[in-house]
C-alpha positions as a Markdown table, in Angstrom:
| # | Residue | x | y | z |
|---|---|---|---|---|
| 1 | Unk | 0.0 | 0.0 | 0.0 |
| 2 | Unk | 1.4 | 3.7 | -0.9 |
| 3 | Unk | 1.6 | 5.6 | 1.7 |
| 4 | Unk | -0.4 | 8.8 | -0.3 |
| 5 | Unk | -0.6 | 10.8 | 3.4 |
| 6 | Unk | 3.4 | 11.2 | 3.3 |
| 7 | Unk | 4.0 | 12.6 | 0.1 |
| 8 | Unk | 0.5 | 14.7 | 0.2 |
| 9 | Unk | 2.3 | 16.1 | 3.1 |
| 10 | Unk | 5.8 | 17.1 | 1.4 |
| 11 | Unk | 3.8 | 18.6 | -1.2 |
| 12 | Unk | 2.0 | 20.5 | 1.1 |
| 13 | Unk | 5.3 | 21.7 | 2.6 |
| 14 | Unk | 6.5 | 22.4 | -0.7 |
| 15 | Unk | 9.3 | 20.0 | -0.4 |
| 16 | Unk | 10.8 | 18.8 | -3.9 |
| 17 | Unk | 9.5 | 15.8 | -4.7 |
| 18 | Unk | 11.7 | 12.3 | -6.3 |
| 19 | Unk | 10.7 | 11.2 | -9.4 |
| 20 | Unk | 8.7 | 7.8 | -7.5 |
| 21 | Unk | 7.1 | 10.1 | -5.8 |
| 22 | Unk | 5.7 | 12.2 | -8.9 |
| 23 | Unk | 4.5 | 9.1 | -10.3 |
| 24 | Unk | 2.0 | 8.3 | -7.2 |
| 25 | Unk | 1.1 | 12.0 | -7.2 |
| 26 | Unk | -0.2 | 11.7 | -10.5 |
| 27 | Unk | -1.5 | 8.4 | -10.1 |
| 28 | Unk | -3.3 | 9.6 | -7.1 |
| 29 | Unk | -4.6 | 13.1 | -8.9 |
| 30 | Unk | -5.8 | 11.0 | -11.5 |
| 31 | Unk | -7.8 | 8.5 | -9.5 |
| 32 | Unk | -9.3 | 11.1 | -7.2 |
| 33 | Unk | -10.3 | 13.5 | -10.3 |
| 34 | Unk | -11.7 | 10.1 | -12.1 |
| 35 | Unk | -14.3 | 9.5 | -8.5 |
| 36 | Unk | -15.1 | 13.0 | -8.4 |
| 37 | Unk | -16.0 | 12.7 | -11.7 |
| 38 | Unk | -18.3 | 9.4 | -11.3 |
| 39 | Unk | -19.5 | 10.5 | -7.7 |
| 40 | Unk | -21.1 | 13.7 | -9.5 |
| 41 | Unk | -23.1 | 11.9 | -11.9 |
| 42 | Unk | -23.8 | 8.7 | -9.4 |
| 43 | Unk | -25.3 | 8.4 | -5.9 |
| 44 | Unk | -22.2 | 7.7 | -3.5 |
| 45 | Unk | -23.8 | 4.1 | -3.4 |
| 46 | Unk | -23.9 | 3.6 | -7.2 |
| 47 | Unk | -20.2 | 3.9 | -7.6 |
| 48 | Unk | -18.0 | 1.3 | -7.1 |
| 49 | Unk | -14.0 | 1.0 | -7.3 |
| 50 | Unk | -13.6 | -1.4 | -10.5 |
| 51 | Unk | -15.8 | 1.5 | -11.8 |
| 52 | Unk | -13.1 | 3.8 | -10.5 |
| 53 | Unk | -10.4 | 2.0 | -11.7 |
| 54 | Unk | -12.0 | 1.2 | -15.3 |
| 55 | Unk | -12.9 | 5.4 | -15.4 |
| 56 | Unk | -9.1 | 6.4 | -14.3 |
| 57 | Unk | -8.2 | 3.5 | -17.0 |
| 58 | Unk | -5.7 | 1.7 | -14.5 |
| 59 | Unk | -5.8 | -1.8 | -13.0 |
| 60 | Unk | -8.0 | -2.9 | -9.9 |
| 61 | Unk | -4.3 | -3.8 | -8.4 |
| 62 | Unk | -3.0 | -0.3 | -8.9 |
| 63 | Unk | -6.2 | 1.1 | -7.6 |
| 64 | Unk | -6.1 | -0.7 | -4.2 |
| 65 | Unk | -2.3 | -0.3 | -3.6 |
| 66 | Unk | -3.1 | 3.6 | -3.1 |
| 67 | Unk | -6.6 | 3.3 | -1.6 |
| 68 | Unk | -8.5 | 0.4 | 0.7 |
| 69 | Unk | -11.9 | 1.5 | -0.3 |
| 70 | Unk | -14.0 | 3.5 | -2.0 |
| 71 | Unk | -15.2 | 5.7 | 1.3 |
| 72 | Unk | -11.2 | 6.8 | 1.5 |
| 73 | Unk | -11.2 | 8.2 | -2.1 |
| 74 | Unk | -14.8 | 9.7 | -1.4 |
| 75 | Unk | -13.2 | 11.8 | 2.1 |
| 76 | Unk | -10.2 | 12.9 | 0.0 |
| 77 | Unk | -11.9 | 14.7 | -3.0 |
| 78 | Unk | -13.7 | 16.5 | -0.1 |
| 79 | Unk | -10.4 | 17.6 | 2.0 |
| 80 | Unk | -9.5 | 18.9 | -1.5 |
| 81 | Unk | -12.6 | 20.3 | -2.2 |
| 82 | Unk | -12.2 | 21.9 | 1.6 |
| 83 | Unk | -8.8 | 22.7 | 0.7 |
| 84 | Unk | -9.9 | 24.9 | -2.6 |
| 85 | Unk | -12.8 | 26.5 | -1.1 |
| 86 | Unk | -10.8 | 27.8 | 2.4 |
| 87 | Unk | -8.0 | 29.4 | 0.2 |
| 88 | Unk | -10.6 | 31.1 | -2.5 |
| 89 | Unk | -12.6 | 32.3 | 0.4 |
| 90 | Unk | -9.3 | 33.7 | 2.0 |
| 91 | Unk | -9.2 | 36.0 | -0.9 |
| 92 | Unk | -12.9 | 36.7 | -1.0 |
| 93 | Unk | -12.9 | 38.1 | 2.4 |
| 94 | Unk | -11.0 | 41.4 | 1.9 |
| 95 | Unk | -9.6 | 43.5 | 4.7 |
| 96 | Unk | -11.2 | 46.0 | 3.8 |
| 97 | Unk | -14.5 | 45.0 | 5.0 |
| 98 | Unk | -16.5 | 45.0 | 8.4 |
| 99 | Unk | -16.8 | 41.4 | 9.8 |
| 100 | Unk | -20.3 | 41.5 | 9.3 |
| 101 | Unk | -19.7 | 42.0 | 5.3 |
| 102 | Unk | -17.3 | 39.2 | 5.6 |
| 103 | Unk | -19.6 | 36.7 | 7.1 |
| 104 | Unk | -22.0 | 38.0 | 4.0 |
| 105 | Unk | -19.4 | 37.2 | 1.6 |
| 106 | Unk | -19.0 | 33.7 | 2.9 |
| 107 | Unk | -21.9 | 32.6 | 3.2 |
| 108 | Unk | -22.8 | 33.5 | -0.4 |
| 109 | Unk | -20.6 | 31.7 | -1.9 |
| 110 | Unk | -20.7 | 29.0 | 0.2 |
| 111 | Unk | -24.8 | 29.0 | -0.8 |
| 112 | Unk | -23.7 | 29.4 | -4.1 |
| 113 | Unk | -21.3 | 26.5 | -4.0 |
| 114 | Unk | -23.2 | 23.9 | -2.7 |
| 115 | Unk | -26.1 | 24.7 | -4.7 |
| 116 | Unk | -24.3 | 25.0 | -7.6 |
| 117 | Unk | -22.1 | 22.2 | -7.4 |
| 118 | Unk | -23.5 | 19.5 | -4.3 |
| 119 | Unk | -20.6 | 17.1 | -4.0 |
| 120 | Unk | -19.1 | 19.1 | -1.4 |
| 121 | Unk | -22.5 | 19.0 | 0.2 |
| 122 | Unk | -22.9 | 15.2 | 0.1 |
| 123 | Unk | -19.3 | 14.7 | 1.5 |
| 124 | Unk | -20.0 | 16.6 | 4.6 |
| 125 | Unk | -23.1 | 14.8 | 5.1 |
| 126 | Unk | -21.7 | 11.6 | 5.1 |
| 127 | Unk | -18.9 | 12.8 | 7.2 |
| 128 | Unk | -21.1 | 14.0 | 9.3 |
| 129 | Unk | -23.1 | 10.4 | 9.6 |
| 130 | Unk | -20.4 | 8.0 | 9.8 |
| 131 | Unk | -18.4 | 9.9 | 12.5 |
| 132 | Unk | -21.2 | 10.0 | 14.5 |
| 133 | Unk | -21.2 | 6.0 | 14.0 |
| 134 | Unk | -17.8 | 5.7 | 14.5 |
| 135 | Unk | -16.8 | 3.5 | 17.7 |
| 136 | Unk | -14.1 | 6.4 | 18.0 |
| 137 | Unk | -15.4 | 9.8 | 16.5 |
| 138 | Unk | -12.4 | 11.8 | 14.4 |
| 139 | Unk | -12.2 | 14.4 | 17.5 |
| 140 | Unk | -11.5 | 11.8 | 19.9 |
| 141 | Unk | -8.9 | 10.6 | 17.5 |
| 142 | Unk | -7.4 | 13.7 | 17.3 |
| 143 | Unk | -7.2 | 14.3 | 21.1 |
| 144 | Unk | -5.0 | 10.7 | 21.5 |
| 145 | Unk | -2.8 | 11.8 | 18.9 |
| 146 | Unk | -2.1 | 15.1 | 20.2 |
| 147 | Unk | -1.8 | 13.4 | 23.7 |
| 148 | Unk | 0.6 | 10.8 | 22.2 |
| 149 | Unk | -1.9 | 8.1 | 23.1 |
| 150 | Unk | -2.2 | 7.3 | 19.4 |
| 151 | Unk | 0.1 | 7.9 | 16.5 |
| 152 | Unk | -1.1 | 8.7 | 12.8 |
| 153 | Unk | 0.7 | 4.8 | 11.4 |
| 154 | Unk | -1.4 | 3.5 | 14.2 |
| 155 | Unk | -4.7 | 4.5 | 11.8 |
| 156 | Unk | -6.3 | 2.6 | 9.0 |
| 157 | Unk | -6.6 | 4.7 | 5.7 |
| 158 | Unk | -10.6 | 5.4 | 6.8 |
| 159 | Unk | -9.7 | 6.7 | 10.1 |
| 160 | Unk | -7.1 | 8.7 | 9.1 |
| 161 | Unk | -9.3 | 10.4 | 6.5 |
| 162 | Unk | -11.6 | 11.3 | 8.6 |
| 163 | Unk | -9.5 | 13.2 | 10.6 |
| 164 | Unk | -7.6 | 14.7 | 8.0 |
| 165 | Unk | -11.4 | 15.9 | 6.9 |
| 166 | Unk | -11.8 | 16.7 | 10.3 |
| 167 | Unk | -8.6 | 19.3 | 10.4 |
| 168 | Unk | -9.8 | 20.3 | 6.9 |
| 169 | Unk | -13.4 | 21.8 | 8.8 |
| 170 | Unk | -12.1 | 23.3 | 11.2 |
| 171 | Unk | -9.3 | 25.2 | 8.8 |
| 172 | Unk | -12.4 | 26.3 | 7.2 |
| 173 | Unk | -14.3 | 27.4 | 9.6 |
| 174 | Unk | -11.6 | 29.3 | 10.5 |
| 175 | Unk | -12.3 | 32.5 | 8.5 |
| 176 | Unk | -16.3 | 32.3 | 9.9 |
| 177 | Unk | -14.7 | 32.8 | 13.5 |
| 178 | Unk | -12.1 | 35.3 | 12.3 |
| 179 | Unk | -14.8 | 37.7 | 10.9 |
| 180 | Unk | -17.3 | 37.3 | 13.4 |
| 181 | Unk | -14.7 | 38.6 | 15.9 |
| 182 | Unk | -14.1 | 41.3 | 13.4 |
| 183 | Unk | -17.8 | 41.9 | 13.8 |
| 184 | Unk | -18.2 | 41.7 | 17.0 |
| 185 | Unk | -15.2 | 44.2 | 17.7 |
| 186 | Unk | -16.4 | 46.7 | 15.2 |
| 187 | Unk | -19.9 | 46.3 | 16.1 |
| 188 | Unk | -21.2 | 45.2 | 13.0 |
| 189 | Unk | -22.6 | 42.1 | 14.6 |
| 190 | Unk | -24.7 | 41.8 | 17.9 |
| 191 | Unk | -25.5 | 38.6 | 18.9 |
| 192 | Unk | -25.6 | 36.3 | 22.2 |
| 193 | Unk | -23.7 | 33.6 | 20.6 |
| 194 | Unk | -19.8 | 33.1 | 20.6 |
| 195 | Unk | -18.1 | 32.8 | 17.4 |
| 196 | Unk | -17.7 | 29.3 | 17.6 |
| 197 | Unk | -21.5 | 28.7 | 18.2 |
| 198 | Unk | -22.5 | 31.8 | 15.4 |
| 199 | Unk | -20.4 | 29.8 | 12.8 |
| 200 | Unk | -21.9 | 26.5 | 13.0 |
| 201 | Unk | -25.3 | 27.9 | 14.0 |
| 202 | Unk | -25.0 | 29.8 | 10.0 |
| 203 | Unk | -23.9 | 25.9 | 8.8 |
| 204 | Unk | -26.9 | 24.8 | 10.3 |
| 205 | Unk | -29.2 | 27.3 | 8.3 |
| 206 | Unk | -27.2 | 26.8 | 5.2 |
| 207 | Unk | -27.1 | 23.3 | 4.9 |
| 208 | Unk | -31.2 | 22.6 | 5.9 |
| 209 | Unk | -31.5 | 24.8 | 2.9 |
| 210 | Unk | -29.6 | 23.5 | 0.8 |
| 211 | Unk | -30.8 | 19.9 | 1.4 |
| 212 | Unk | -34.5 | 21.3 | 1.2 |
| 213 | Unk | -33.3 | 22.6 | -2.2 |
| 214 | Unk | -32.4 | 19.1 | -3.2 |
| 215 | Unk | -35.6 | 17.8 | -2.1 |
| 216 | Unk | -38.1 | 20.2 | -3.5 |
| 217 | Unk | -36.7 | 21.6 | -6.3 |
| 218 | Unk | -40.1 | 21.0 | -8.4 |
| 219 | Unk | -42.2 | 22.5 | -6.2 |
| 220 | Unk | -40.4 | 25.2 | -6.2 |
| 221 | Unk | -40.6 | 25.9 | -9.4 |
| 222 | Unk | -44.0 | 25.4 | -9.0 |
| 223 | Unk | -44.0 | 28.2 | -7.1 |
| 224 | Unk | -41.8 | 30.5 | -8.4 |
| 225 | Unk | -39.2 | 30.3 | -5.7 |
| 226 | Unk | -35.9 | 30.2 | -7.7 |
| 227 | Unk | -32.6 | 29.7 | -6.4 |
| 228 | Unk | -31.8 | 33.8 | -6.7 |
| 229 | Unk | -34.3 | 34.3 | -4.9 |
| 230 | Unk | -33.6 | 31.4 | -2.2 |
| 231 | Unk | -30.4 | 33.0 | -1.8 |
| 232 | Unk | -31.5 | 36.1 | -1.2 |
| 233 | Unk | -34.3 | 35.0 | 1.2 |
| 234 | Unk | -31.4 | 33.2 | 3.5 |
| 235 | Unk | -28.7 | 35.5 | 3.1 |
| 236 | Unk | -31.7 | 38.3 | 4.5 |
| 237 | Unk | -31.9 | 36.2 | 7.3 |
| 238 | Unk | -28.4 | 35.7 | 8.3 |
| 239 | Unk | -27.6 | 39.4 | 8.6 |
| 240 | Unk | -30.9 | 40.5 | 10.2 |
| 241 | Unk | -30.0 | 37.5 | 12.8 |
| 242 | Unk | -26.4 | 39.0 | 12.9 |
| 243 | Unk | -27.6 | 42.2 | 13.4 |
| 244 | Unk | -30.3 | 42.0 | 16.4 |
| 245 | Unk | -29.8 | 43.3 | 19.5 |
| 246 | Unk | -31.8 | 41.7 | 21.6 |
């Protein structure tokens, strides 16, 4: 089995790469691009890895000796999905704003994202769902390894994922907290919520709307309520709730 978390991680650190190395780079980019590709036109459960394999036109062998199973390929299009959108929405931000335009910013384009493009929605879900199943959840995980209780060749490829996916959230979430303290310091936001609670309390209002989307999209249409307008609707909410005062 290649171990894909090591040289993920000198690439990460910008460390020059050998030539092996290069070669299960690209082999990995090329599988995980090949899922991504399948798990957008396929339910999660439709896809399977000789599919993967036959897609990314490379042997079932090859396949398994850089990932155990299919749910460890699923988790790592998502940390590079996570990945992508925490460095664009770096940039969207802008100093130059209050925190309570930040927070705006965000949570456009993370509507606009998900609604857009779902796989990034579906990931998290069943993130969400199989960590809560997990005998040992990713944050416990993390807590032993940080301890010294556990160490990361200690893991099987799913664990580790999930915590990598784990790390990946919270990196993200990251900028929510930064400019809600913004807001809160410049007095563009009023709220009885910490930051910590404000940002996953706004996940919590995206995502139900977002899966709502998924699941009514013909009778909204029915209605008239198109997604510009959706977005508007929600993003009205989220500042009028970041705004009250009492």
């Amino acid at each position: 089995m290649v171990n894909n978390s090591i040289t993920a991680s000198r690439v990460a650190h910008g460390k020059k790469l050998s030539r092996r190395e290069r070669k299960i780079l690209k082999t990995r980019n090329l599988i995980l691009e090949s899922a991504k590709q399948l798990f957008e036109k396929n339910q999660y459960e439709e896809v399977k890895m000789e599919d993967i394999s036959e897609y990314a036109d490379l042997s079932r062998a090859t396949l398994y000796n850089h990932f155990d199973n299919k749910e460890s390929i699923y988790f790592e299009i998502g940390i590079k999905c996570l990945k992508e959108l925490t460095d664009k929405q770096e940039d969207l931000m802008g100093s130059g704003h209050s925190g309570l335009e930040q927070i705006m910013i965000l949570s456009e384009d993370l509507l606009r994202t998900q609604i857009e493009a779902s796989l990034m929605h579906e990931i998290t879900r069943r993130y969400l769902l199989i960590n809560n199943q997990a005998k040992i959840p990713a944050h416990v995980i993390i807590r032993e390894l940080e301890s010294g209780k556990k160490k990361i060749n200690d893991l099987d490829q799913t664990s580790a994922v999930l915590v990598r996916y784990l790390e990946g959230m919270r990196n993200f979430e990251k900028n929510w907290e930064k400019a809600i303290e913004k807001g809160f310091s410049d007095k563009s936001i009023a709220h009885t919520l910490n930051p910590d609670q404000l940002v996953h309390f706004i996940f919590m209002m995206i995502s139900g709307v977002i899966d709502r989307f998924k699941l009514e999209q013909y009778a909204l249409a029915r209605v008239k309520l198109t997604k510009e307008i959706l977005i508007s609707s929600i993003l009205d909410l989220i500042r009028r709730d970041l705004t009250h005062t009492s």
